[in-house]
PyMOL Python script that loads the backbone (N, CA, C, O; Angstrom):
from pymol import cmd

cmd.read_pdbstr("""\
ATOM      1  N   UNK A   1       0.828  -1.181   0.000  1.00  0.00           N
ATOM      2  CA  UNK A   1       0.000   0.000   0.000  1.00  0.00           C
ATOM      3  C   UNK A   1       0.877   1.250   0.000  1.00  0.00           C
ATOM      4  O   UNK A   1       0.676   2.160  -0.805  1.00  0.00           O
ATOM      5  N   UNK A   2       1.725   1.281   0.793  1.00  0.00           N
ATOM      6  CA  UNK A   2       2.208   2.189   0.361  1.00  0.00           C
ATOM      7  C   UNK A   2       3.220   2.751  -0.362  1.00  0.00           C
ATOM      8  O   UNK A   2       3.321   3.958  -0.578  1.00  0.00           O
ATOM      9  N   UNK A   3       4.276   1.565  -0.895  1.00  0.00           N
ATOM     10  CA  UNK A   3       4.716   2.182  -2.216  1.00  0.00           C
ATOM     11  C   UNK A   3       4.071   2.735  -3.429  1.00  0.00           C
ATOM     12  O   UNK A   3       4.409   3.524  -4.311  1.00  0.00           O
ATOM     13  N   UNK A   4       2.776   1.873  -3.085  1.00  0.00           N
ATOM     14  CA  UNK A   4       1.601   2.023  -4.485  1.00  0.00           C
ATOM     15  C   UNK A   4       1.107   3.990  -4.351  1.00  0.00           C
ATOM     16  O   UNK A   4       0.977   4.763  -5.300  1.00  0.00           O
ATOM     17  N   UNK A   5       0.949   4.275  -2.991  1.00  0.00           N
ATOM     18  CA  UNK A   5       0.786   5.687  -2.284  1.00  0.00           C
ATOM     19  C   UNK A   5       1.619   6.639  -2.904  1.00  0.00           C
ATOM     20  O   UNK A   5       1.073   7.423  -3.681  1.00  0.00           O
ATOM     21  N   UNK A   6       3.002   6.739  -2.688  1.00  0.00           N
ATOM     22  CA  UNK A   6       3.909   7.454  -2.928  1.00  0.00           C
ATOM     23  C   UNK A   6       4.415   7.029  -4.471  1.00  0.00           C
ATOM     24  O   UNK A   6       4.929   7.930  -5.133  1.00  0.00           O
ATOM     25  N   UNK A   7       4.328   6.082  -4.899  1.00  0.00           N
ATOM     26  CA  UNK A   7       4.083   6.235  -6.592  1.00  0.00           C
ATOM     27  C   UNK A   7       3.599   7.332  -7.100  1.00  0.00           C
ATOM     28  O   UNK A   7       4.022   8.285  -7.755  1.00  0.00           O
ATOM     29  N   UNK A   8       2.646   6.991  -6.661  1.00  0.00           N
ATOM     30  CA  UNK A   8       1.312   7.553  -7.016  1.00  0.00           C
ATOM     31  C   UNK A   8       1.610   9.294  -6.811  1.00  0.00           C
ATOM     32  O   UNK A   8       1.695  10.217  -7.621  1.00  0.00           O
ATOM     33  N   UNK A   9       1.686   9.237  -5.734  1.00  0.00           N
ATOM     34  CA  UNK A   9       1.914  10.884  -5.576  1.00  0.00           C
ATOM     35  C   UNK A   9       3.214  11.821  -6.311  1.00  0.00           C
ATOM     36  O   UNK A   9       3.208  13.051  -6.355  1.00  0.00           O
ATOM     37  N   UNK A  10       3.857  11.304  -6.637  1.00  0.00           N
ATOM     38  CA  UNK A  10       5.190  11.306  -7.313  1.00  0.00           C
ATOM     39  C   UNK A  10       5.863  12.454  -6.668  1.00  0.00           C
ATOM     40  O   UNK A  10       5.736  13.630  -7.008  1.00  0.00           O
ATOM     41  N   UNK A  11       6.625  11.975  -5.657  1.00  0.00           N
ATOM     42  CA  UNK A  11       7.040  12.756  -5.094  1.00  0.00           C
ATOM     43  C   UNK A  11       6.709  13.510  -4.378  1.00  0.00           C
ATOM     44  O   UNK A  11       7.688  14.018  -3.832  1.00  0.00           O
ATOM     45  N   UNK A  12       5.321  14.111  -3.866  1.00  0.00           N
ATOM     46  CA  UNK A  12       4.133  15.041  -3.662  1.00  0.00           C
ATOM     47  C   UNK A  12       3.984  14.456  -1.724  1.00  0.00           C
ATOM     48  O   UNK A  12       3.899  13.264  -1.428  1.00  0.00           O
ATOM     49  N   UNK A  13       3.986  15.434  -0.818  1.00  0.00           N
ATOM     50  CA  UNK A  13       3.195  14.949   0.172  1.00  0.00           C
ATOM     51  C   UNK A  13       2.102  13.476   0.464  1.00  0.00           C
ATOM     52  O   UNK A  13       1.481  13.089  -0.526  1.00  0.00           O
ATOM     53  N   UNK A  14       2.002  13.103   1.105  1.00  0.00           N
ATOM     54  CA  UNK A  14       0.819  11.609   1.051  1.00  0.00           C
ATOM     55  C   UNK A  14       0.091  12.642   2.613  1.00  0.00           C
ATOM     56  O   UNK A  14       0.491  13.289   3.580  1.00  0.00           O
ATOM     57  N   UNK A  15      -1.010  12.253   2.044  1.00  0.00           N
ATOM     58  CA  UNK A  15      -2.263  12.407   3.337  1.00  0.00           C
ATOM     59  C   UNK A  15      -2.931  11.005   3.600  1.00  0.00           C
ATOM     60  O   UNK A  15      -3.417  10.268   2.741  1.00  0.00           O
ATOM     61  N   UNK A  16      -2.874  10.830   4.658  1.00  0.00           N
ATOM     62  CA  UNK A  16      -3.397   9.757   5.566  1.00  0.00           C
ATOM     63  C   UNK A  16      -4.811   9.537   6.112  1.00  0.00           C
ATOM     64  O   UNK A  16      -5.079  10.166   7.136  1.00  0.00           O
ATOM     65  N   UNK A  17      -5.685   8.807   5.635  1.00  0.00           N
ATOM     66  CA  UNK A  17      -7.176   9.503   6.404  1.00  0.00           C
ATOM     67  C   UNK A  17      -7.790   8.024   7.132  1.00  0.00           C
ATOM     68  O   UNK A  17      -7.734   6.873   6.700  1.00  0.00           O
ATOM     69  N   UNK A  18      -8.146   8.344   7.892  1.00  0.00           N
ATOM     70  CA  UNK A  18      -8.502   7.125   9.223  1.00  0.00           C
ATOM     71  C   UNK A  18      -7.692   6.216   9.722  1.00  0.00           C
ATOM     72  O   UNK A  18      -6.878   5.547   9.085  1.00  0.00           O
ATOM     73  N   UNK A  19      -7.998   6.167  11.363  1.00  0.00           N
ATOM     74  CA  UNK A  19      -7.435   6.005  12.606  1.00  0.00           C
ATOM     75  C   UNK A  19      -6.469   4.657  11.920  1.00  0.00           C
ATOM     76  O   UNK A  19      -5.245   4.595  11.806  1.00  0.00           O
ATOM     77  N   UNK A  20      -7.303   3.853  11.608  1.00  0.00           N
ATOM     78  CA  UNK A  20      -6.304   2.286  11.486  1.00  0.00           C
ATOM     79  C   UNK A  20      -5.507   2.394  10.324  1.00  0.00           C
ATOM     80  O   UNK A  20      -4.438   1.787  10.389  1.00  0.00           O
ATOM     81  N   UNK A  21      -5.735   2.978   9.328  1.00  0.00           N
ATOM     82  CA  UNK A  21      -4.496   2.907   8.031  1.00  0.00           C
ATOM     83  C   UNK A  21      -3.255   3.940   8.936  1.00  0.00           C
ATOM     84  O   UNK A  21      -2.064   3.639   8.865  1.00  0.00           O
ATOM     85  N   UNK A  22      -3.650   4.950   9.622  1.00  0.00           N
ATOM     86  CA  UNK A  22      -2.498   5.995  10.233  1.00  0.00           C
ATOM     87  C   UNK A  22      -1.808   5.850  11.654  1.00  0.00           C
ATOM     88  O   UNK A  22      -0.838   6.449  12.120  1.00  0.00           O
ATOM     89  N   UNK A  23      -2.869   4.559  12.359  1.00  0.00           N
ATOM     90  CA  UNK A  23      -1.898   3.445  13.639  1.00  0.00           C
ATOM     91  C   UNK A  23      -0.774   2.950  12.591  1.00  0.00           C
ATOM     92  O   UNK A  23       0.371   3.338  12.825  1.00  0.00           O
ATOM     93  N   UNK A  24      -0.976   2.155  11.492  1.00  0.00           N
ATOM     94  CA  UNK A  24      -0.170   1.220  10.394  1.00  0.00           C
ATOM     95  C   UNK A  24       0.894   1.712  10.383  1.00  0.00           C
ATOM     96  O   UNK A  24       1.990   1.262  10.716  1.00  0.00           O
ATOM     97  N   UNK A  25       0.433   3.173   9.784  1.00  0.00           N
ATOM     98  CA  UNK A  25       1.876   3.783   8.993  1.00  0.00           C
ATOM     99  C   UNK A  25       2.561   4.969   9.891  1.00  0.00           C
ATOM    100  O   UNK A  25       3.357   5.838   9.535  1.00  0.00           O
ATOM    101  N   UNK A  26       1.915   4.682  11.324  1.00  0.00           N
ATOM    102  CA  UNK A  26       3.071   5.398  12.755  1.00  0.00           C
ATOM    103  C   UNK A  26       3.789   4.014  13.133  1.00  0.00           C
ATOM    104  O   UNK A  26       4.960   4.164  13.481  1.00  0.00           O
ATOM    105  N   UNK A  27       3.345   2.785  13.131  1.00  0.00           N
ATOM    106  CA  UNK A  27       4.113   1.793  13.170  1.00  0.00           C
ATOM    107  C   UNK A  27       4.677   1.549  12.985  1.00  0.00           C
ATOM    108  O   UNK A  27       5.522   1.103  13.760  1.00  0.00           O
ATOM    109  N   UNK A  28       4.769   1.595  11.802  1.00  0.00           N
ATOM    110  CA  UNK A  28       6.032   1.329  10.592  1.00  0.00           C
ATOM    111  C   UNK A  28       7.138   2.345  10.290  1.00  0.00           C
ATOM    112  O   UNK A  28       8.043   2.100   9.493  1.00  0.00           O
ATOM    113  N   UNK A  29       6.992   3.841  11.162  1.00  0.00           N
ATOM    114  CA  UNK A  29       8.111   4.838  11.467  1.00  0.00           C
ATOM    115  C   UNK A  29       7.543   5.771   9.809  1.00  0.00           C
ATOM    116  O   UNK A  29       8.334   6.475   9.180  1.00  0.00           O
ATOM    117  N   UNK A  30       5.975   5.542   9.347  1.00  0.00           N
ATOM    118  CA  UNK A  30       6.300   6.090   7.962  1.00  0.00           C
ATOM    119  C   UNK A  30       5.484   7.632   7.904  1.00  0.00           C
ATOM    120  O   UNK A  30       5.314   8.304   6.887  1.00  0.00           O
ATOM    121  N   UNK A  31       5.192   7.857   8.827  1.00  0.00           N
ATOM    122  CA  UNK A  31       4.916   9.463   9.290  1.00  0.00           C
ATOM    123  C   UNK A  31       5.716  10.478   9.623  1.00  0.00           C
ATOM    124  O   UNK A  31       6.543  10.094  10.451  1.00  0.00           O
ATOM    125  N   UNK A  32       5.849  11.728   9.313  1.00  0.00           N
ATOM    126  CA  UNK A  32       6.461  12.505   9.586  1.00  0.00           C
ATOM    127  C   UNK A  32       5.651  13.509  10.015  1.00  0.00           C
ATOM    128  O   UNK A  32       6.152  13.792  11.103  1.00  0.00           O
ATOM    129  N   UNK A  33       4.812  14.157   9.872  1.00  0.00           N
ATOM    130  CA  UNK A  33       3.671  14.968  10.711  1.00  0.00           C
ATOM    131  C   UNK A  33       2.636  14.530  10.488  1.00  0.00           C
ATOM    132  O   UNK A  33       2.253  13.873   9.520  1.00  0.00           O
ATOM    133  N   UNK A  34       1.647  15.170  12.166  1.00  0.00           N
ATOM    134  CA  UNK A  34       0.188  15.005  12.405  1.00  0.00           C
ATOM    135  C   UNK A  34      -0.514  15.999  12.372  1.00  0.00           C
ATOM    136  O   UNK A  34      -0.209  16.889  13.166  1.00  0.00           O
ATOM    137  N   UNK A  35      -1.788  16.245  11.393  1.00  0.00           N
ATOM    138  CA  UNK A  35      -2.259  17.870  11.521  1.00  0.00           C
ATOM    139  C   UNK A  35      -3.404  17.262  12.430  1.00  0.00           C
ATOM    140  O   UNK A  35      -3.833  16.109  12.398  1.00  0.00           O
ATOM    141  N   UNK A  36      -3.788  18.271  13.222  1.00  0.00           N
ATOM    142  CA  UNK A  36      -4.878  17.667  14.052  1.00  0.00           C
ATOM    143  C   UNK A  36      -5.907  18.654  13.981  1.00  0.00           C
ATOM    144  O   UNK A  36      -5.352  19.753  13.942  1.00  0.00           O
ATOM    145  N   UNK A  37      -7.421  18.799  13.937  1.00  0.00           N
ATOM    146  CA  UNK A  37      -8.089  19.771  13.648  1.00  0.00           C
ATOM    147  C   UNK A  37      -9.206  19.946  14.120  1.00  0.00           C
ATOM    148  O   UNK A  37     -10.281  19.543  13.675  1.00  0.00           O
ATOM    149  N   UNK A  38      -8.948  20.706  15.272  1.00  0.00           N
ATOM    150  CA  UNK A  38     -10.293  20.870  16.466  1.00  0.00           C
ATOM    151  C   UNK A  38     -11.280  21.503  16.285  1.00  0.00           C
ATOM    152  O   UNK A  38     -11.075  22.562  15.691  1.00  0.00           O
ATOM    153  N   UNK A  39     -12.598  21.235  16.635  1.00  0.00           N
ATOM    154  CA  UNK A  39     -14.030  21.866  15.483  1.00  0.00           C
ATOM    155  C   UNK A  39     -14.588  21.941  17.046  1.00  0.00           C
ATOM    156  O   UNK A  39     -14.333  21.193  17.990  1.00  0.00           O
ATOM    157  N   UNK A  40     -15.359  23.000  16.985  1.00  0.00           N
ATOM    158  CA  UNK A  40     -16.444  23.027  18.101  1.00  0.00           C
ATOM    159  C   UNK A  40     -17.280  22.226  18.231  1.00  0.00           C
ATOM    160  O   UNK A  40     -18.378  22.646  17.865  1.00  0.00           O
ATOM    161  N   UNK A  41     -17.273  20.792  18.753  1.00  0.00           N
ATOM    162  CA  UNK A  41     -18.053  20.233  18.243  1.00  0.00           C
ATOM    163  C   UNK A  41     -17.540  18.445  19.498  1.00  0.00           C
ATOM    164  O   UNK A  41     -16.577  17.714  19.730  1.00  0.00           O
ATOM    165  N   UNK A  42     -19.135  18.645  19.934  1.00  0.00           N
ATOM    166  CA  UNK A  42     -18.706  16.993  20.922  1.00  0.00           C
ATOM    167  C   UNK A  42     -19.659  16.205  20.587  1.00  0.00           C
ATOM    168  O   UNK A  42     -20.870  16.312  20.395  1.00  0.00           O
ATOM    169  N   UNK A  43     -18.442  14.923  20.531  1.00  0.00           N
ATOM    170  CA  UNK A  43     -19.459  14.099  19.980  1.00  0.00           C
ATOM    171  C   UNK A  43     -19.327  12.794  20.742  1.00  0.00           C
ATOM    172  O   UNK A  43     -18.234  12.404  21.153  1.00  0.00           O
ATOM    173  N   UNK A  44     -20.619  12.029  20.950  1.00  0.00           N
ATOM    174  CA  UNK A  44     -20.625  10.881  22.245  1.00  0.00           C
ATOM    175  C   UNK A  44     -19.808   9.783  21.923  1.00  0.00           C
ATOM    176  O   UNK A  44     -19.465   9.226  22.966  1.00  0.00           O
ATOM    177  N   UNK A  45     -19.195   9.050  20.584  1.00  0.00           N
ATOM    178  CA  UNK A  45     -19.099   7.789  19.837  1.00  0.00           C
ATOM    179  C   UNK A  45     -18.275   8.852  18.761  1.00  0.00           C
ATOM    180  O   UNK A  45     -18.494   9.991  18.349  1.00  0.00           O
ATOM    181  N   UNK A  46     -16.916   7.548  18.486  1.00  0.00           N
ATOM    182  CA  UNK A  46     -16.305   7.689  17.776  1.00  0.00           C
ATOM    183  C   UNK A  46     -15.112   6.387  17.440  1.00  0.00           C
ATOM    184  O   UNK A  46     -15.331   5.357  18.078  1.00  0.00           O
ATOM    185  N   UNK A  47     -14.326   6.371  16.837  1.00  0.00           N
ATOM    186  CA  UNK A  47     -13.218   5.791  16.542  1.00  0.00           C
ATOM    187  C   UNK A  47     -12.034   6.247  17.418  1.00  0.00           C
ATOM    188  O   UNK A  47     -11.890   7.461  17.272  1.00  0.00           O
ATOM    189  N   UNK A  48     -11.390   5.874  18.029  1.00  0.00           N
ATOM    190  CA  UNK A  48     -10.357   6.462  18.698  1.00  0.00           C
ATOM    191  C   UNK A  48      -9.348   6.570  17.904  1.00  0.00           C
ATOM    192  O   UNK A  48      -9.086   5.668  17.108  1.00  0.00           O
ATOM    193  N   UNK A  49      -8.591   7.733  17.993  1.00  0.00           N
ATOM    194  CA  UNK A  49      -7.508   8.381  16.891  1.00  0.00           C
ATOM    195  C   UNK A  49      -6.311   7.089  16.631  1.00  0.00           C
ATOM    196  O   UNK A  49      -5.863   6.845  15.510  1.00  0.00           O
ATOM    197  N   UNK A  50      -5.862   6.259  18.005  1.00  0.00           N
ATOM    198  CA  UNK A  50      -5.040   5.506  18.204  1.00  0.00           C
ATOM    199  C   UNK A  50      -5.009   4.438  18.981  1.00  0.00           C
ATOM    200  O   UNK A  50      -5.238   4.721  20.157  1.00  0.00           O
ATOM    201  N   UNK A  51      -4.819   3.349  18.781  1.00  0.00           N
ATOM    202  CA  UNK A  51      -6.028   2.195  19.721  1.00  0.00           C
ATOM    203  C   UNK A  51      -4.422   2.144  20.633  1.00  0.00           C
ATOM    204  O   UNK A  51      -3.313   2.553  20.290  1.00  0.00           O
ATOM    205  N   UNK A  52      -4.985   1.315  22.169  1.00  0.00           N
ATOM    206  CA  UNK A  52      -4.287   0.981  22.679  1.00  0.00           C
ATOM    207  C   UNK A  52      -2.732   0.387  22.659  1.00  0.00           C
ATOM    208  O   UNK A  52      -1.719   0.724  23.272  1.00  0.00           O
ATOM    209  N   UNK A  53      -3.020  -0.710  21.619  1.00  0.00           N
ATOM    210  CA  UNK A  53      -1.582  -1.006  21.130  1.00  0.00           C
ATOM    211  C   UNK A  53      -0.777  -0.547  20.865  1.00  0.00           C
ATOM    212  O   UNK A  53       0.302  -1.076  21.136  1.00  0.00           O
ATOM    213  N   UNK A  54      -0.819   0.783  20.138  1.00  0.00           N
ATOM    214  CA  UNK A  54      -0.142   1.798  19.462  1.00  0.00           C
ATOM    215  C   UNK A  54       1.408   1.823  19.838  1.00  0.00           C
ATOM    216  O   UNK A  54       2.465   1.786  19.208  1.00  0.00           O
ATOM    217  N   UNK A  55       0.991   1.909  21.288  1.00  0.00           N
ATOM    218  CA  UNK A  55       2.335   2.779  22.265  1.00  0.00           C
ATOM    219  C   UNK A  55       2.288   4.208  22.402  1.00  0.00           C
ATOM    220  O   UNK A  55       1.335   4.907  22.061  1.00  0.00           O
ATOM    221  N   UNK A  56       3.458   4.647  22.964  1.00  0.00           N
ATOM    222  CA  UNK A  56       3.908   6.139  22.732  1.00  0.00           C
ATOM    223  C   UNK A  56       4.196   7.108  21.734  1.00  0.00           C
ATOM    224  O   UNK A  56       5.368   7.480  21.667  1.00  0.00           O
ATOM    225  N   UNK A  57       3.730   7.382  21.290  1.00  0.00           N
ATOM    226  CA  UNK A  57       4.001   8.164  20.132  1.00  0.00           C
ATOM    227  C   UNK A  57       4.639   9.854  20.334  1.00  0.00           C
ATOM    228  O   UNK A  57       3.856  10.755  20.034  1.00  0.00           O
ATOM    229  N   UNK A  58       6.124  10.263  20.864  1.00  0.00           N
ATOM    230  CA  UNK A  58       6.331  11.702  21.218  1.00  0.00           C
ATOM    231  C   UNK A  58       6.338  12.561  19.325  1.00  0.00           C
ATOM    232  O   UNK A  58       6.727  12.337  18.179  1.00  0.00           O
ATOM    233  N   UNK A  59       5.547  13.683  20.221  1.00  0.00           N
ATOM    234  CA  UNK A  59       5.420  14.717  18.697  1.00  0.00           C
ATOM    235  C   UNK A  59       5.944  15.939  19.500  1.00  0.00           C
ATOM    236  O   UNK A  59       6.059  16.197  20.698  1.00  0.00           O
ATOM    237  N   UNK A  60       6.264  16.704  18.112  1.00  0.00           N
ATOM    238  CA  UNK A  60       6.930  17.858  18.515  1.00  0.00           C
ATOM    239  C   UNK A  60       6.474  19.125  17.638  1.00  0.00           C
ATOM    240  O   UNK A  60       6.754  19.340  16.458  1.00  0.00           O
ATOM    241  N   UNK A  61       5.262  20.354  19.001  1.00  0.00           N
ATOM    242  CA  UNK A  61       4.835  21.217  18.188  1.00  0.00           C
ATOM    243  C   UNK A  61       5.309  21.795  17.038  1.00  0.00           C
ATOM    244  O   UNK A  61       6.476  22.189  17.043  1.00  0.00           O
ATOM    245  N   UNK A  62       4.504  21.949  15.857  1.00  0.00           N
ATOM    246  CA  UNK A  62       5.177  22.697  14.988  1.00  0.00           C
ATOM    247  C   UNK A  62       4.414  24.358  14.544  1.00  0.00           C
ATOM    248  O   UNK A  62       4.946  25.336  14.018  1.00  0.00           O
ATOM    249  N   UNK A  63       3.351  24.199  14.893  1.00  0.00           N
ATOM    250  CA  UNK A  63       2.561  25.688  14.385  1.00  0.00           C
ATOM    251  C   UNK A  63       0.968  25.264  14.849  1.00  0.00           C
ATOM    252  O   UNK A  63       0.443  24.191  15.145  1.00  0.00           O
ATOM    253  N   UNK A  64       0.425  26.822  14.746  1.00  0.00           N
ATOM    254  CA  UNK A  64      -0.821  26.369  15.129  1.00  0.00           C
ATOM    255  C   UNK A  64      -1.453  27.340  13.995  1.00  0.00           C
ATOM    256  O   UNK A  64      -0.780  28.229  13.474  1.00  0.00           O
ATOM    257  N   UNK A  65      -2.805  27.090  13.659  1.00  0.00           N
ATOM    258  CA  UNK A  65      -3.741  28.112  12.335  1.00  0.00           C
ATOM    259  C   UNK A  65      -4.732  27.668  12.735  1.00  0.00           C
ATOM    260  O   UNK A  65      -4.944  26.582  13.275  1.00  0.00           O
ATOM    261  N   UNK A  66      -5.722  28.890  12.372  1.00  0.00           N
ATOM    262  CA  UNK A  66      -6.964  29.461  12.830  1.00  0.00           C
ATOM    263  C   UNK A  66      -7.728  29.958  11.717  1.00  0.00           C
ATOM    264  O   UNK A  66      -7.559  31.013  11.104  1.00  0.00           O
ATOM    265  N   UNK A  67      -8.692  28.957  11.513  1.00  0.00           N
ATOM    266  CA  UNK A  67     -10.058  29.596  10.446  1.00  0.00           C
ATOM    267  C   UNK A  67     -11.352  29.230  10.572  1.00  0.00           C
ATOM    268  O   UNK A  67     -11.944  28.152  10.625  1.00  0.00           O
ATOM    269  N   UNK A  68     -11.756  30.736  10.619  1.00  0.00           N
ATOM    270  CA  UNK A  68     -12.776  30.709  11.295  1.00  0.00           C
ATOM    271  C   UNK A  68     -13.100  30.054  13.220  1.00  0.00           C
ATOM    272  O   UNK A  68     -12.962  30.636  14.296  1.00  0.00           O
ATOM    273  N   UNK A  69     -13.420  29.061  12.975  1.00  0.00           N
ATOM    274  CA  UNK A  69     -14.443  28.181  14.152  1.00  0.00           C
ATOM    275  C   UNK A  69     -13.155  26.468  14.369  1.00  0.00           C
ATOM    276  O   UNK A  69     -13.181  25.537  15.174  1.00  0.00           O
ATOM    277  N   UNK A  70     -12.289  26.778  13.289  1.00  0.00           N
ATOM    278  CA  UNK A  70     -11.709  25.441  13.160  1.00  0.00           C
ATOM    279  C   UNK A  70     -10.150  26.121  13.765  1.00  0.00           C
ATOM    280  O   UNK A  70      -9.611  27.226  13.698  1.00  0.00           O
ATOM    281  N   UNK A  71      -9.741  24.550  14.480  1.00  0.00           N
ATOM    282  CA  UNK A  71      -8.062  25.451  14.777  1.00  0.00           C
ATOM    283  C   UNK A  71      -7.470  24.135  14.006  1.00  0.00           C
ATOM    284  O   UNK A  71      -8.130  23.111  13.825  1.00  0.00           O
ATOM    285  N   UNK A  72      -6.101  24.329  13.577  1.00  0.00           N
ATOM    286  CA  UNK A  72      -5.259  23.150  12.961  1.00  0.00           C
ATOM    287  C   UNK A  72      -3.870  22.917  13.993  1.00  0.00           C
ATOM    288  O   UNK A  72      -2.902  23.677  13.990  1.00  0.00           O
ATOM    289  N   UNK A  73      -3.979  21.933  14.698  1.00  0.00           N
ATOM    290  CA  UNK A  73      -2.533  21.582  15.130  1.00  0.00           C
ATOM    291  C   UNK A  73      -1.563  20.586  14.379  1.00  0.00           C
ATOM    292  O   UNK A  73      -1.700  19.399  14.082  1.00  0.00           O
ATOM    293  N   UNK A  74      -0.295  21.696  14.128  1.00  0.00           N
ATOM    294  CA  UNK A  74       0.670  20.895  13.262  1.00  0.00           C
ATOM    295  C   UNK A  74       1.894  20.362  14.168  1.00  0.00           C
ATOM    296  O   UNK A  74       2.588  21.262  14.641  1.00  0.00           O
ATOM    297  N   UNK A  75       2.238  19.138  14.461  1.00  0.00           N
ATOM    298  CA  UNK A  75       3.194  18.407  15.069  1.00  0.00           C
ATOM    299  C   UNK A  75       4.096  17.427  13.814  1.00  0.00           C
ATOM    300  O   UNK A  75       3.663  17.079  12.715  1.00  0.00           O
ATOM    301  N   UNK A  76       5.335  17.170  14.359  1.00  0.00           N
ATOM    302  CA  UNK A  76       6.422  16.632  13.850  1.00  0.00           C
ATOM    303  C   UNK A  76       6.412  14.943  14.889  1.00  0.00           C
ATOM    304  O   UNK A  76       6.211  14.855  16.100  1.00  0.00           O
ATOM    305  N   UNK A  77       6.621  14.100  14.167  1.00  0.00           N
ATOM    306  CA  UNK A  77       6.960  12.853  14.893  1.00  0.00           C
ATOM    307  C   UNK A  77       7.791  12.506  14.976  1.00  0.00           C
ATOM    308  O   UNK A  77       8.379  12.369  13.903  1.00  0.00           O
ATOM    309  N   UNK A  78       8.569  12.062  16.276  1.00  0.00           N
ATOM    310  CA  UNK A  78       9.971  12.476  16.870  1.00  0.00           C
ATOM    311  C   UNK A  78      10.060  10.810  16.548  1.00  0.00           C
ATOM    312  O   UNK A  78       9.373   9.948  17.095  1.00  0.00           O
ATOM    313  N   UNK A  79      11.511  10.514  15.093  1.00  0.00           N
ATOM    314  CA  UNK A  79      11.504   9.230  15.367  1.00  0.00           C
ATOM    315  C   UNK A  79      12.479   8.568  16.199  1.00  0.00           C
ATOM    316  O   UNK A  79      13.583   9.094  16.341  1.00  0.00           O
ATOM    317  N   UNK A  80      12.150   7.276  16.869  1.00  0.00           N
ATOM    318  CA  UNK A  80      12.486   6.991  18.085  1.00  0.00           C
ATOM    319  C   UNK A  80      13.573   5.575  17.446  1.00  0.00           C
ATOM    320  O   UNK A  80      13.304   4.782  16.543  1.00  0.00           O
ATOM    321  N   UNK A  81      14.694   5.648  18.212  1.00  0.00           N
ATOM    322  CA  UNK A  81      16.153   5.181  17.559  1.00  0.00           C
ATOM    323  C   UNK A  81      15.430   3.426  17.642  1.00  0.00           C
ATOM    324  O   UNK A  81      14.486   3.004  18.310  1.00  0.00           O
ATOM    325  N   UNK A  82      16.225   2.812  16.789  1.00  0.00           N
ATOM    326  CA  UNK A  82      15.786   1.688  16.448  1.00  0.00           C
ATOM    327  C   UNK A  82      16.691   0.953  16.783  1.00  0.00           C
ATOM    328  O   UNK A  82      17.774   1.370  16.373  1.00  0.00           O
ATOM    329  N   UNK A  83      16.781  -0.439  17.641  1.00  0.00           N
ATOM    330  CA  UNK A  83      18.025  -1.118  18.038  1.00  0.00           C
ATOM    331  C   UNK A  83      18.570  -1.515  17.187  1.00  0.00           C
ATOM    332  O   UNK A  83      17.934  -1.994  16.248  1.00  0.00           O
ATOM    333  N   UNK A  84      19.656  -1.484  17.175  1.00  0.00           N
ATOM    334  CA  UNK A  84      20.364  -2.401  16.183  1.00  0.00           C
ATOM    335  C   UNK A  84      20.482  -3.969  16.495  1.00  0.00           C
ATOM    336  O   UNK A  84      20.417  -4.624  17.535  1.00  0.00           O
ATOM    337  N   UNK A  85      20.663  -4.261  15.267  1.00  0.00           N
ATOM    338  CA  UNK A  85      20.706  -6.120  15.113  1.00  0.00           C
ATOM    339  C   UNK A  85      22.182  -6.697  15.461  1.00  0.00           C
ATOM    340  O   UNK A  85      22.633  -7.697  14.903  1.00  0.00           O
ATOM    341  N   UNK A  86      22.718  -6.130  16.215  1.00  0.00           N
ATOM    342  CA  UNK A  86      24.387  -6.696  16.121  1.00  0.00           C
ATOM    343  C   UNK A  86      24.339  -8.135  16.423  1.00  0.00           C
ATOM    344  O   UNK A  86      25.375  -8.800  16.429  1.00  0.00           O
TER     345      UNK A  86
END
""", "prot")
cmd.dss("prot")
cmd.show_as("cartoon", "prot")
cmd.util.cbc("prot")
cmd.orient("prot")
């Protein structure tokens, strides 16, 4: 899936849309930012952004924007050193 993704985009940013394809590809170290985008708005039932398994995920603010009624939080995903196989 996702070489077929970044084919595809040729070179171009990739956007990610729902919780379980974007657990996948924080798994796999293949994210580099999270925009997050807060709406006035509560709601009882949902999908959770990141299921339990996930783990820790540290991000690192990057900017914040404002339109209208909507805010956008932009974070960086801090990647986390990988053991080596010696």
């Amino acid at each position: 899936m996702h070489a077929t993704a970044r084919g595809a985009a040729g070179g171009k940013n990739l956007e990610i849309l729902g919780a379980d394809v974007a657990a996948q590809c924080l798994r796999r170290g293949l994210v580099d930012e999270i925009l997050v985008y807060v709406l006035p708005v509560l709601l009882g039932d949902g999908v959770r952004f990141s299921p339990p398994t996930l783990g820790r995920i540290d991000l690192e603010p990057l900017g914040t924007t404002r339109s209208g009624a909507v805010t956008m939080l932009r974070f960086r995903v801090r990647k986390q050193a990988r053991p080596s196989n010696r």
